[in-house]
PAZAPA-4460 file (N, C-alpha, C; in steps of 0.05 Angstrom, whole numbers, plus 32768, in hexadecimal, padded with zeros to 4 digits):
% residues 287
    n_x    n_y    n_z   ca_x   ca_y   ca_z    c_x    c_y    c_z   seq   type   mol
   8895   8B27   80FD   88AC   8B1F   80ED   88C4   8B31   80F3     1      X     A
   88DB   8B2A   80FB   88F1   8B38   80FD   88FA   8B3F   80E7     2      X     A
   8918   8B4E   80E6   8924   8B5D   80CB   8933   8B49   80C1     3      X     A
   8939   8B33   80D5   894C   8B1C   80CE   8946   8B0C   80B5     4      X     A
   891F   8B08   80BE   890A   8AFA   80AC   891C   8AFB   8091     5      X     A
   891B   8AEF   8089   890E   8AF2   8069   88FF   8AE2   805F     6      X     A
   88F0   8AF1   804A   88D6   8AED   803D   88CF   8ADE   802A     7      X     A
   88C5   8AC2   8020   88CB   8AB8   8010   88B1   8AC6   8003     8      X     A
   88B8   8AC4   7FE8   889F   8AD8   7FD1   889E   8AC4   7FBC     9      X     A
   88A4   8AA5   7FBD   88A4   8A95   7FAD   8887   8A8E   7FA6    10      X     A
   8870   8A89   7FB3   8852   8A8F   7FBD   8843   8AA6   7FB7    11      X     A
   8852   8AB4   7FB1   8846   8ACD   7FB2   882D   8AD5   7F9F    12      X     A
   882B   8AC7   7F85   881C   8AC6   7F79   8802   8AB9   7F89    13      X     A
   8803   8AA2   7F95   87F2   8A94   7F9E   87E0   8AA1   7FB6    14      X     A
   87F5   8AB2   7FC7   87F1   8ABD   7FD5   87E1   8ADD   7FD2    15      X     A
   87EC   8ADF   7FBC   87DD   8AFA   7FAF   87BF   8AEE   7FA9    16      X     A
   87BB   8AE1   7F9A   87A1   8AD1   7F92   878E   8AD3   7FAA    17      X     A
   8793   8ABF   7FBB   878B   8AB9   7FD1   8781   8AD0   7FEA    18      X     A
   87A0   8AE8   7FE9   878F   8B05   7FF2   8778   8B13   7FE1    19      X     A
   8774   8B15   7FC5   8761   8B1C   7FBE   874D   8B11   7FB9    20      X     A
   8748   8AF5   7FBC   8736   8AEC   7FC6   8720   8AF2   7FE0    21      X     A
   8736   8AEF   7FF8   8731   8AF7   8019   8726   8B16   800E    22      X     A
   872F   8B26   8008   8732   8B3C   8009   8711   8B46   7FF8    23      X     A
   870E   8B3E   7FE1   86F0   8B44   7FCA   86D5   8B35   7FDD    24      X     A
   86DD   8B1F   7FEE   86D2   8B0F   7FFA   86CA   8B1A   800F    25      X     A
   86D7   8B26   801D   86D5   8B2B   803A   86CA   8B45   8037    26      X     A
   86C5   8B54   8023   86BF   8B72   801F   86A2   8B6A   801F    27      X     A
   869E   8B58   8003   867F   8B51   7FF7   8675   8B40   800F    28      X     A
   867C   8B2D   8021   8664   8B1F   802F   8664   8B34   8045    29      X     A
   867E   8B47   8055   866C   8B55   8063   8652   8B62   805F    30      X     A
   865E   8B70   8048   8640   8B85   8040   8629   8B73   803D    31      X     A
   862A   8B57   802F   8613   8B46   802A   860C   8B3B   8047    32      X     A
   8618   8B34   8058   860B   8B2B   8068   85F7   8B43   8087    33      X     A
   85FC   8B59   8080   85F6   8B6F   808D   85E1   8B75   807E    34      X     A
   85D6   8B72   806C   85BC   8B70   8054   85AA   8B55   805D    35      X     A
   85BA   8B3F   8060   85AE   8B29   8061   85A7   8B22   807B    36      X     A
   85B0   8B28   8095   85A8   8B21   80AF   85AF   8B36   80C5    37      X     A
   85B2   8B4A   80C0   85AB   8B62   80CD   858C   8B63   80DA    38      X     A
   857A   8B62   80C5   8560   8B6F   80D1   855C   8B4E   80DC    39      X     A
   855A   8B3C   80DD   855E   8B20   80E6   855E   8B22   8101    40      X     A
   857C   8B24   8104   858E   8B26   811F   8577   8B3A   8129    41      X     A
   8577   8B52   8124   856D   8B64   8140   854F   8B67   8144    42      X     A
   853E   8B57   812B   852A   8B51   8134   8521   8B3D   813F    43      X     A
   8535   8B1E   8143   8531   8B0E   8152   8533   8B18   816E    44      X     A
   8553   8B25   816F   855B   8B2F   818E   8540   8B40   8199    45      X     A
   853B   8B4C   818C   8523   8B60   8199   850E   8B52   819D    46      X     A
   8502   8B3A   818D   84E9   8B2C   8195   84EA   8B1C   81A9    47      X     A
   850B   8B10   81AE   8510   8B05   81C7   8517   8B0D   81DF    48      X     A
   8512   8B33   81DB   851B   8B41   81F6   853E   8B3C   8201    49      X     A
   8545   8B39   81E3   8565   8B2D   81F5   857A   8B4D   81F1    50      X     A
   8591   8B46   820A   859D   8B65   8214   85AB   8B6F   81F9    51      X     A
   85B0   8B5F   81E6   85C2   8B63   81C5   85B6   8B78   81B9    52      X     A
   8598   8B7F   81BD   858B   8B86   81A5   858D   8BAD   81AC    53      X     A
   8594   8BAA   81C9   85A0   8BC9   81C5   85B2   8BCC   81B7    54      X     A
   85CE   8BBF   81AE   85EC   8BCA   81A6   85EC   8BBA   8195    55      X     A
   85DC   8BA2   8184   85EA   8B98   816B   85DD   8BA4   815C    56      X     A
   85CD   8BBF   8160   85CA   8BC9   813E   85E9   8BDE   8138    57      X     A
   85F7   8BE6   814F   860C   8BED   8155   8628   8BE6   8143    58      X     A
   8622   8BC9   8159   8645   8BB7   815B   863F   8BAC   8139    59      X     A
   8630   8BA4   813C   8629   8B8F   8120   863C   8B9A   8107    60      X     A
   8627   8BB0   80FD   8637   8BBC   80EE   8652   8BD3   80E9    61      X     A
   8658   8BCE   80FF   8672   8BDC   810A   8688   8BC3   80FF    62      X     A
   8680   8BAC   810E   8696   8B96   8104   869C   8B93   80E2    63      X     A
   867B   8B9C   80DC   868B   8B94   80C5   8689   8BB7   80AC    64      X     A
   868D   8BC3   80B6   86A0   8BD8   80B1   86C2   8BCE   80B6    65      X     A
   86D1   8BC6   80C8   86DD   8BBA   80D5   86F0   8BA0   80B9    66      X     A
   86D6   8B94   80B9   86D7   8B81   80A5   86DB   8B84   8083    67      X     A
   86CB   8B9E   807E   86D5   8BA4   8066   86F4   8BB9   8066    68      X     A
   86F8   8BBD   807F   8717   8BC8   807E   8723   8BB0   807A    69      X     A
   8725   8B9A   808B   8737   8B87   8086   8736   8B80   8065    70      X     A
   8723   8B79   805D   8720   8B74   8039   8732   8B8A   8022    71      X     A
   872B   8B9F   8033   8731   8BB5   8021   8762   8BA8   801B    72      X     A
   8762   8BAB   803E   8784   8B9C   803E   8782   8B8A   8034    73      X     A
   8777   8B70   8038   8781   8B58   802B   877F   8B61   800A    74      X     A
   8772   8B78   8006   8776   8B7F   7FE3   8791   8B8B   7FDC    75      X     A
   8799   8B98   7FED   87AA   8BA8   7FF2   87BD   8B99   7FED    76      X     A
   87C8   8B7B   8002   87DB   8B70   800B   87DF   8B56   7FED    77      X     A
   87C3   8B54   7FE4   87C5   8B44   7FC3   87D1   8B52   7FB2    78      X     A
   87D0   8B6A   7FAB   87E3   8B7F   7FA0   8802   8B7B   7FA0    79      X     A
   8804   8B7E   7FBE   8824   8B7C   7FC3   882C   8B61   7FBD    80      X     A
   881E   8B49   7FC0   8824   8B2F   7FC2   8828   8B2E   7F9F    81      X     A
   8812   8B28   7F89   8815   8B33   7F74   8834   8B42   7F69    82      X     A
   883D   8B65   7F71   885A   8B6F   7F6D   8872   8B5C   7F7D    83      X     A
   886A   8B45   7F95   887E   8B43   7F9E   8892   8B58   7FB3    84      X     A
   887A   8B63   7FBA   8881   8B7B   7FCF   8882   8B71   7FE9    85      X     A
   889C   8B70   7FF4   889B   8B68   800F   8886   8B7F   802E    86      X     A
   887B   8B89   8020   886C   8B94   8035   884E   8B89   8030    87      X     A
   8851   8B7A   801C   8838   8B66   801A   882C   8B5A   8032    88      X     A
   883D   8B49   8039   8844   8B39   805A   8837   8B49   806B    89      X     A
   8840   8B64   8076   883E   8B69   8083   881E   8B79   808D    90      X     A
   8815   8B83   806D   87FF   8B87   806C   87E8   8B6C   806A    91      X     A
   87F3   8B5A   8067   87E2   8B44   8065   87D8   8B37   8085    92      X     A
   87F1   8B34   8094   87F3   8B32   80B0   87E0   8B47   80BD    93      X     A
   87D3   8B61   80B5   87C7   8B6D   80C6   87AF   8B72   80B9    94      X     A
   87A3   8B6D   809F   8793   8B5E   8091   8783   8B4B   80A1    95      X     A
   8792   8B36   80A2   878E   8B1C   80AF   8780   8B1E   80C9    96      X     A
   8799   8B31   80DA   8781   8B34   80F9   876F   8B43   80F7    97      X     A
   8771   8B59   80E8   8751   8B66   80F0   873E   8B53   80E8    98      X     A
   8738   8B49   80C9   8727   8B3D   80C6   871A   8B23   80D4    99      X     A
   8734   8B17   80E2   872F   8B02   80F9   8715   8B0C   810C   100      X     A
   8727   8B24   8116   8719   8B37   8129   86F6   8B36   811C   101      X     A
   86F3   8B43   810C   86DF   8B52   8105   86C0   8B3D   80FD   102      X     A
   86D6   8B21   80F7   86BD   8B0C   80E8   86B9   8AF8   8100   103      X     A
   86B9   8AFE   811B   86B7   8AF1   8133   869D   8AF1   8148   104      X     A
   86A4   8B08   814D   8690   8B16   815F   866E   8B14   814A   105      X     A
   8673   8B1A   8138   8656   8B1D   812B   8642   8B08   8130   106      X     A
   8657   8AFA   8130   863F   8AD9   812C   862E   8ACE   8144   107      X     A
   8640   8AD9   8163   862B   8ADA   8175   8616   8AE0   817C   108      X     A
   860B   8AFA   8176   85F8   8AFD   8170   85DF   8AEC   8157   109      X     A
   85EF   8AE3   8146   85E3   8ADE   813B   85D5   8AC3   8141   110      X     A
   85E9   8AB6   8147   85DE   8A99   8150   85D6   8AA0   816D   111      X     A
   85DA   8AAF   817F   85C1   8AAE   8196   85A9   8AB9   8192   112      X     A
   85A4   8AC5   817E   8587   8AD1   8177   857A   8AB5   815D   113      X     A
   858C   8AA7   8159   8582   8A92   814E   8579   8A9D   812D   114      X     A
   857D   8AB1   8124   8578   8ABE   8110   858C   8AAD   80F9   115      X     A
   859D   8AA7   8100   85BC   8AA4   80EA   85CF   8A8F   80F1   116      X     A
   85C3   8A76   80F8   85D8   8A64   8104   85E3   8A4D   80EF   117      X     A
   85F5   8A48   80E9   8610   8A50   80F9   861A   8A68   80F2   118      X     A
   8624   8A82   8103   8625   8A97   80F7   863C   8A9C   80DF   119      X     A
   862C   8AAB   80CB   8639   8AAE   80AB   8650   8AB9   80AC   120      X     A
   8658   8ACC   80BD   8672   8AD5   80C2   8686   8AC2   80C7   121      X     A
   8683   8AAC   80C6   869C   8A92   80C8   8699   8A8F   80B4   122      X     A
   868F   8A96   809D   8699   8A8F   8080   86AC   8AA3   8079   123      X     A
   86B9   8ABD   8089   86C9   8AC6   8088   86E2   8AC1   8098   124      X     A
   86D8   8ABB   80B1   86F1   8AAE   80C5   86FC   8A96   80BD   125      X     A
   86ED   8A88   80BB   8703   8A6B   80B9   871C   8A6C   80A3   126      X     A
   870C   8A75   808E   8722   8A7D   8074   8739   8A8B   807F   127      X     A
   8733   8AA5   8088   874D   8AAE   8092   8756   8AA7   80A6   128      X     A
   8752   8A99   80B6   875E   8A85   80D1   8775   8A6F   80C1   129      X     A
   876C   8A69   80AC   877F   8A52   80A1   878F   8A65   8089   130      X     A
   878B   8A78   8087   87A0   8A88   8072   87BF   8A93   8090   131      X     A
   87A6   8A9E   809E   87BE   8AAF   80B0   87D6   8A93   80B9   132      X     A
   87D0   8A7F   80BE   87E0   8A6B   80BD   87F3   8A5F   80A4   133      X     A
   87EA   8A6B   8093   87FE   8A69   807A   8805   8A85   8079   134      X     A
   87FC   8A95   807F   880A   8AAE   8075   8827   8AAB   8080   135      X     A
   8824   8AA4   80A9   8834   8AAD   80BA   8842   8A94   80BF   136      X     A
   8846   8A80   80B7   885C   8A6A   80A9   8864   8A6D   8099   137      X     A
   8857   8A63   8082   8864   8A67   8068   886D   8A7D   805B   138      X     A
   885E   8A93   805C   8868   8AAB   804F   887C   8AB5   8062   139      X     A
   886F   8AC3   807C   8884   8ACF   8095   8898   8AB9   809F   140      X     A
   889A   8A9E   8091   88AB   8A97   80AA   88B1   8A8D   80BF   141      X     A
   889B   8A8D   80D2   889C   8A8D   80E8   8894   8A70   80F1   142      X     A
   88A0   8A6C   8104   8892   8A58   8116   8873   8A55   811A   143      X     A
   886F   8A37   8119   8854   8A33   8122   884C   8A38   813D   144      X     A
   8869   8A3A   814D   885F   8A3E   816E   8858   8A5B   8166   145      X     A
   8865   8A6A   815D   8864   8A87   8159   8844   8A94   8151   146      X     A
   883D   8A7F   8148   8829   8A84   8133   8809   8A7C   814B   147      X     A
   8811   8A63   8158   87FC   8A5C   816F   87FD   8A7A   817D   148      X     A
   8816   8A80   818D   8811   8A8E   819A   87FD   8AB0   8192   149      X     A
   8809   8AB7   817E   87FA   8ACB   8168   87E1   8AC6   816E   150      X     A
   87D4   8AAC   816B   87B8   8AAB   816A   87AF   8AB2   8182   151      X     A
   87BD   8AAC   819A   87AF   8AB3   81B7   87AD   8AC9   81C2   152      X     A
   87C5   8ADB   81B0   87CA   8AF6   81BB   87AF   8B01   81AA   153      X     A
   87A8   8AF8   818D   8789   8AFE   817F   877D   8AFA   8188   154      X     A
   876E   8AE6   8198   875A   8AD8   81AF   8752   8AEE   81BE   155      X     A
   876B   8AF7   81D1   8769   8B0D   81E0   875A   8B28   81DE   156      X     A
   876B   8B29   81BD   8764   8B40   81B3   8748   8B41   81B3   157      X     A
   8739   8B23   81A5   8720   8B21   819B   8704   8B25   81B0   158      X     A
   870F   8B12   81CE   8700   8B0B   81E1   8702   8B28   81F1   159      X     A
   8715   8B3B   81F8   870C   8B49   8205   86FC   8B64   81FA   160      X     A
   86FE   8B66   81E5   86EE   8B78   81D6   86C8   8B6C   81D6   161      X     A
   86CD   8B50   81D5   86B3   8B47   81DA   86A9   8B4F   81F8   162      X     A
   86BF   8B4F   8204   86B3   8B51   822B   86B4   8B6B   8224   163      X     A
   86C2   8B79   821A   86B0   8B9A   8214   8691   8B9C   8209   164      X     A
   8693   8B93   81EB   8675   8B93   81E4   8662   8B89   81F4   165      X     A
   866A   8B71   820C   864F   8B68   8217   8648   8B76   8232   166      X     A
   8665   8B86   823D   8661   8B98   8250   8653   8BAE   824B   167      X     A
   8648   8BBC   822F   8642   8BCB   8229   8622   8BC0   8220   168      X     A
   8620   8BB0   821E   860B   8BA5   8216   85F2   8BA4   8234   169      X     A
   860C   8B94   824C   85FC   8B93   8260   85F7   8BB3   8269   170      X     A
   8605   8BC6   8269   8602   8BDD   8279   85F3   8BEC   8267   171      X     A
   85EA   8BEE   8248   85CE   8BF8   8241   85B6   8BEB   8246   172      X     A
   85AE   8BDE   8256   8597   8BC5   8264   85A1   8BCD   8276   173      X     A
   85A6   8BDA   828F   85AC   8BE5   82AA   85A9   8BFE   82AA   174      X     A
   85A6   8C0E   829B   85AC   8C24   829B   8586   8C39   82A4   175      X     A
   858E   8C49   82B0   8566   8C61   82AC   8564   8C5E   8299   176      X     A
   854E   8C5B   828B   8537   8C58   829B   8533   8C3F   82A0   177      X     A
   853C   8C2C   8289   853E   8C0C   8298   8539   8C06   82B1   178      X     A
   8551   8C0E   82C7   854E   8C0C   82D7   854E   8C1E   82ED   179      X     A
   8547   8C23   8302   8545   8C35   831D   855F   8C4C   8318   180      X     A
   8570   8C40   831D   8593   8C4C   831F   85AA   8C43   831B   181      X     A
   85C1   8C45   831D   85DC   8C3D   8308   85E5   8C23   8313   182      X     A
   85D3   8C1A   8330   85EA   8C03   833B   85F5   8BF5   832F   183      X     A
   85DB   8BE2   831C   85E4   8BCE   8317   85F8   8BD4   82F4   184      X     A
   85FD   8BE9   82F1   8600   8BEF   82D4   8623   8BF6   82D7   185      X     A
   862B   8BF7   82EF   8645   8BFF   82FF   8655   8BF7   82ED   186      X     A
   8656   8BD9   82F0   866E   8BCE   82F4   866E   8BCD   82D3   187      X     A
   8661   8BCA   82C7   8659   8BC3   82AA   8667   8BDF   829F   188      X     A
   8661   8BF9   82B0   866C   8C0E   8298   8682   8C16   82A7   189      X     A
   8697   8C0D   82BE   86B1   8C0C   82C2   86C0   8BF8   82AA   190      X     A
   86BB   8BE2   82A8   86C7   8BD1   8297   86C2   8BC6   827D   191      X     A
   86AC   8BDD   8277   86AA   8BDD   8255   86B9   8BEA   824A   192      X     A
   86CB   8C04   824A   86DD   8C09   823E   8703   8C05   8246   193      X     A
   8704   8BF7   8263   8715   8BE8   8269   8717   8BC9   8256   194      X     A
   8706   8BC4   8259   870E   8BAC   8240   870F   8BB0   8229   195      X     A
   8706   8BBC   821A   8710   8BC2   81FE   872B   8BD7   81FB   196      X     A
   8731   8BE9   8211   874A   8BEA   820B   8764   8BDB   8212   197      X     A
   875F   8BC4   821D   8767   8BB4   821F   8771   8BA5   8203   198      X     A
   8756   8BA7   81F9   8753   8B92   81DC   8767   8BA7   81C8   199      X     A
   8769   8BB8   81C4   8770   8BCD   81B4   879A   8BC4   81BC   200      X     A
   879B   8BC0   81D7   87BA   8BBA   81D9   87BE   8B9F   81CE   201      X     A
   87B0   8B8F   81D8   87B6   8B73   81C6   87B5   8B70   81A7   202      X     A
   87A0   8B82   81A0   87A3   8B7A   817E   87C3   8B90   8170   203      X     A
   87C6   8BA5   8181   87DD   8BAA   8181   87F5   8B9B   818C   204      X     A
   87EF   8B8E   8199   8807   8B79   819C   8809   8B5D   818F   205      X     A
   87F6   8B58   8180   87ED   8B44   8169   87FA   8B3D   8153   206      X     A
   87F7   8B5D   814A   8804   8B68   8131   8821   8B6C   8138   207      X     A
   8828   8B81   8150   883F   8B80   814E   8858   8B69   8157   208      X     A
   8849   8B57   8161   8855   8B37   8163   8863   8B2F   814E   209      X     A
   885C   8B36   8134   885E   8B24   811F   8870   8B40   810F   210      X     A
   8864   8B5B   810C   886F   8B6E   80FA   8888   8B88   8108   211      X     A
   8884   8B89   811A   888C   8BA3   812D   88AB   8B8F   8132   212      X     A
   88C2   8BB3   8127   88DC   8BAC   812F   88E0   8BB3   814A   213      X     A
   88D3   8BBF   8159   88D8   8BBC   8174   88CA   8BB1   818B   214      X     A
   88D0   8B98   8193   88C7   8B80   819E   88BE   8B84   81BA   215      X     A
   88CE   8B9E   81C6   88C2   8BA5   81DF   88B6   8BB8   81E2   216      X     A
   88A8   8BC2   81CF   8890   8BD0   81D3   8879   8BC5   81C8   217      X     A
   8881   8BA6   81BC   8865   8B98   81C0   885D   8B89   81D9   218      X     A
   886D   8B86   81E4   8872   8B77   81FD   8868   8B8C   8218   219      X     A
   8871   8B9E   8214   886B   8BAF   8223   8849   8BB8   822B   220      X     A
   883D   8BB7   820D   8824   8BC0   8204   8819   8BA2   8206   221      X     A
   881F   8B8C   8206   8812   8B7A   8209   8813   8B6F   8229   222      X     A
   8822   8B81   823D   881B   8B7C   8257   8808   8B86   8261   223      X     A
   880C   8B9B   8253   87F0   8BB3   8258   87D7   8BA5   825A   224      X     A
   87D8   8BA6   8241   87BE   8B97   823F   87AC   8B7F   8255   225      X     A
   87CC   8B6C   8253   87BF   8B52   8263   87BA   8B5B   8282   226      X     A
   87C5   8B70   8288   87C2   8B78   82AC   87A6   8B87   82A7   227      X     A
   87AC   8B94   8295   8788   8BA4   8286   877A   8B98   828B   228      X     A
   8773   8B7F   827C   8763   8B68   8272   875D   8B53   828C   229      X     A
   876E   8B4F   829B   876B   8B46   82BB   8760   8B54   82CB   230      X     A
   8768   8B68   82CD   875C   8B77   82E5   873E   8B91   82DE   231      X     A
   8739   8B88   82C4   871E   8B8D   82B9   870F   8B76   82B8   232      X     A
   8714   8B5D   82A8   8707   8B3E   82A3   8700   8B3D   82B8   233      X     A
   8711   8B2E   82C8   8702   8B1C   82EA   86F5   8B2B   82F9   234      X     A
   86F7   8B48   82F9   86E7   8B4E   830A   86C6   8B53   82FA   235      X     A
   86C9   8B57   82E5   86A7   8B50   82CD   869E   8B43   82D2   236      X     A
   86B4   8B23   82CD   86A9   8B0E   82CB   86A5   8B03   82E5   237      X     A
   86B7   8B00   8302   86A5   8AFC   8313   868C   8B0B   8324   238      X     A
   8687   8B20   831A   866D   8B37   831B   8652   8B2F   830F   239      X     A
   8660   8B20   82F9   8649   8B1D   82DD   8642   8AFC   82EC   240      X     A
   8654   8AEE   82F9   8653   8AD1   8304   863E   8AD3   8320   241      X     A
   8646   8AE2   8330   863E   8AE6   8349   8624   8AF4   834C   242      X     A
   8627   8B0E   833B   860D   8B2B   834F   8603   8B31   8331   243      X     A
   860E   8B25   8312   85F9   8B30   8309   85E6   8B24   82FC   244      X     A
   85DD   8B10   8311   85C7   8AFC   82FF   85B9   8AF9   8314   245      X     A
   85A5   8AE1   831B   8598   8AD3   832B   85A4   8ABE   8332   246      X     A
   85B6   8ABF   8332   85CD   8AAD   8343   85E6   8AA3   8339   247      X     A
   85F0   8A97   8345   8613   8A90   8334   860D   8A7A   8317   248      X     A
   8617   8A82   8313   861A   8A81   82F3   8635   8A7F   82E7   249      X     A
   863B   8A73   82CD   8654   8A6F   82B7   8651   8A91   82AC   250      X     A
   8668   8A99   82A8   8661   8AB7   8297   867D   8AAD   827A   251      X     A
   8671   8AB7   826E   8685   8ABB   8253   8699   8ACB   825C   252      X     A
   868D   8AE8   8269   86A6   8AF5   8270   86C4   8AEE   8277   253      X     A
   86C0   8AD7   8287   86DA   8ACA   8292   86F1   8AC5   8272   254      X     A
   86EC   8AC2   825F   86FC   8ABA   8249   870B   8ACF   8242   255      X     A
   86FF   8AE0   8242   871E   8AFC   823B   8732   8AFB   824A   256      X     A
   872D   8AF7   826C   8740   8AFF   8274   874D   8AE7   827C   257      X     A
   874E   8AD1   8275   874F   8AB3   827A   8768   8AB2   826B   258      X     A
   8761   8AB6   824A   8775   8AB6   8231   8787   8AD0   823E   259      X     A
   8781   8AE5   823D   8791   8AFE   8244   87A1   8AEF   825B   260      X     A
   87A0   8AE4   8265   87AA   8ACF   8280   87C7   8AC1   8271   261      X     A
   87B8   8ABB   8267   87C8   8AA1   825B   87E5   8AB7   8246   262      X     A
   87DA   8AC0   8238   87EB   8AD7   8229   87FC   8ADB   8239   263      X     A
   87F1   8AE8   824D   880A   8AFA   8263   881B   8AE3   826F   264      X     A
   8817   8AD4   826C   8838   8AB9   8274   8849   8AC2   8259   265      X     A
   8841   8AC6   8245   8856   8ACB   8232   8864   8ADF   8231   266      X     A
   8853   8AF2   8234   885D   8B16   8234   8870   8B14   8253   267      X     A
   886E   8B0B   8260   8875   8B0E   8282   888F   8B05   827C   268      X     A
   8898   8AE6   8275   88AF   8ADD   8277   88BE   8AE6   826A   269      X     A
   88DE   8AFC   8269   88EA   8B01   8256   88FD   8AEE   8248   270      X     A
   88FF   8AD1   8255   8909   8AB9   8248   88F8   8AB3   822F   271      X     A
   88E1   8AA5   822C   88CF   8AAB   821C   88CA   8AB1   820A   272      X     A
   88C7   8AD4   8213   88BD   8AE3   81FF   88D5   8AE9   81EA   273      X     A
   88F7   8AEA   81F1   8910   8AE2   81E4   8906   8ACD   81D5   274      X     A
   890A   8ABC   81DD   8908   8AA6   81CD   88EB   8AA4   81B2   275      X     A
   88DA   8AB7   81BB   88CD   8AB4   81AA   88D6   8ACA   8193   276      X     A
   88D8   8AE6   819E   88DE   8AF7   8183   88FE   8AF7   8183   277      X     A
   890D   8AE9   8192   8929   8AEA   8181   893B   8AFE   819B   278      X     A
   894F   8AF8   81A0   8958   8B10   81BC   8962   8B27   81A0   279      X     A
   896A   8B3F   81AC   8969   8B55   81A1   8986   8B67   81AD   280      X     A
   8992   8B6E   81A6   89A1   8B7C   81B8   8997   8B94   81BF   281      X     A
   899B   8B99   81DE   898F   8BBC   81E8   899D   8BCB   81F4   282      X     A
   899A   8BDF   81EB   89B5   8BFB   81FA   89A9   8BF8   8217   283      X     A
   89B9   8BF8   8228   89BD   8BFB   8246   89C1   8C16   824F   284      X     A
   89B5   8C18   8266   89BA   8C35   826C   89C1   8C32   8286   285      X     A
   89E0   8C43   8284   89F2   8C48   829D   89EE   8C58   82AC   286      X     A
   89DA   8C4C   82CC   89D8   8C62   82E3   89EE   8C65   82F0   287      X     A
***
């Protein structure tokens, strides 16, 4: 949202409601569902010998640590919505993506170990999938193109952090004593922490899409990322396609850097990306 924005707080009650809802909600099913299919999940994965059951006693409840931060803001951001505090918005907007973030990833595991399908963590996503679309219209203002695009630069955020977790997943299953020596564990622990810092610029460029008064240092940070996210992704994912299976194969991997693909047409064009956050005037510097 620019400074130009303004805020309508006519909602605000509704909107307050509605964050402390997300917010009491998203605190209590994380913790309940980390009680409820935790030992599930990693004792299916382990009976099925599948590569998850090293790192989702890990990731699992990391996300939703993760997840009760986002709860804890959307309590935060019901507060301000409630006083009519224009920093409501803005806390609500970053509310919104982590918890996107955080109630995503979980469910894979869960539904490939067959323990938890359809995974319960979409009883947290979907809700806030259709709030962040009212938040960032109706409340912020903004365009619905504005608001598509937001979601893809989230995507990014979401998918390459996943091609982290699963790069990390494959390279503890490669690793001594598993196996002989590091070959095959290479490529897996070059571009496991290349893709998540990747993910770390996009969800910073997510947020600051929508909240950050200076438009070219999200832009900037969101190139990063996507040249990150490229030149980490394809080479995973055609690795993971080609040499790391028993033959060519579809890999998931390809999706981070596909969307990160797609992102970077936005960040790249400075026609565009004007047109999307508004031109700006900038001091020039006389060589």
């Amino acid at each position: 949202m620019t400074e130009e924005t303004e805020i309508k707080l006519r909602n605000s009650g509704y909107m307050g409601l509605t964050s402390i809802i997300l917010g009491a909600g998203g605190v209590f099913l994380s913790y309940l569902f980390i009680f409820l299919h935790l030992g599930n999940i990693l004792a299916a994965e382990t009976a099925a010998a599948r590569e998850c059951r090293l790192v989702a006693p890990f990731f699992i409840p990391a996300f939703a640590c993760i997840g009760i931060l986002g709860g804890i803001l959307w309590l935060t951001a019901g507060v301000g919505f409630f006083q009519k505090k224009e920093w409501a918005y803005s806390v609500g907007v970053i509310a919104v993506v982590i918890t996107l973030f955080a109630s995503f990833w979980p469910n894979i595991p869960a539904m490939e170990s067959k323990a938890a399908a359809p995974g319960p963590w979409f009883l947290i996503f979907f809700p806030n999938l259709l709030v962040y679309f009212y938040l960032i219209i109706k409340i912020g203002k903004e365009s619905g193109k504005k608001a598509l695009i937001g979601l893809v630069f989230g995507m990014a955020f979401i998918l390459n952090f996943i091609n982290g977790i699963a790069a990390t997943t494959r390279m503890s299953n490669r690793l001594p004593p598993l196996l002989p020596d590091y070959s095959e564990a290479m490529m897996y622990m070059l571009t496991m922490p290349t893709n998540m810092i990747a993910s770390f610029l996009f969800g910073f460029a997510t947020i600051g899409f929508f909240l950050a008064k200076k438009k070219n240092l999200v832009r900037i940070t969101g190139l990063a990322g996507v040249f990150l996210a490229i030149s980490a992704g394809f080479p995973l994912a055609l690795y993971s396609m080609f040499f790391g299976g028993d033959g060519p194969n579809f890999s998931m991997f390809i999706l981070g850097p596909v969307v990160s693909l797609f992102a970077g047409l936005i960040f790249l064009s400075s026609k565009s990306w004007e047109n999307l956050v508004g031109s700006r005037k900038e001091t020039k510097l006389v060589l």
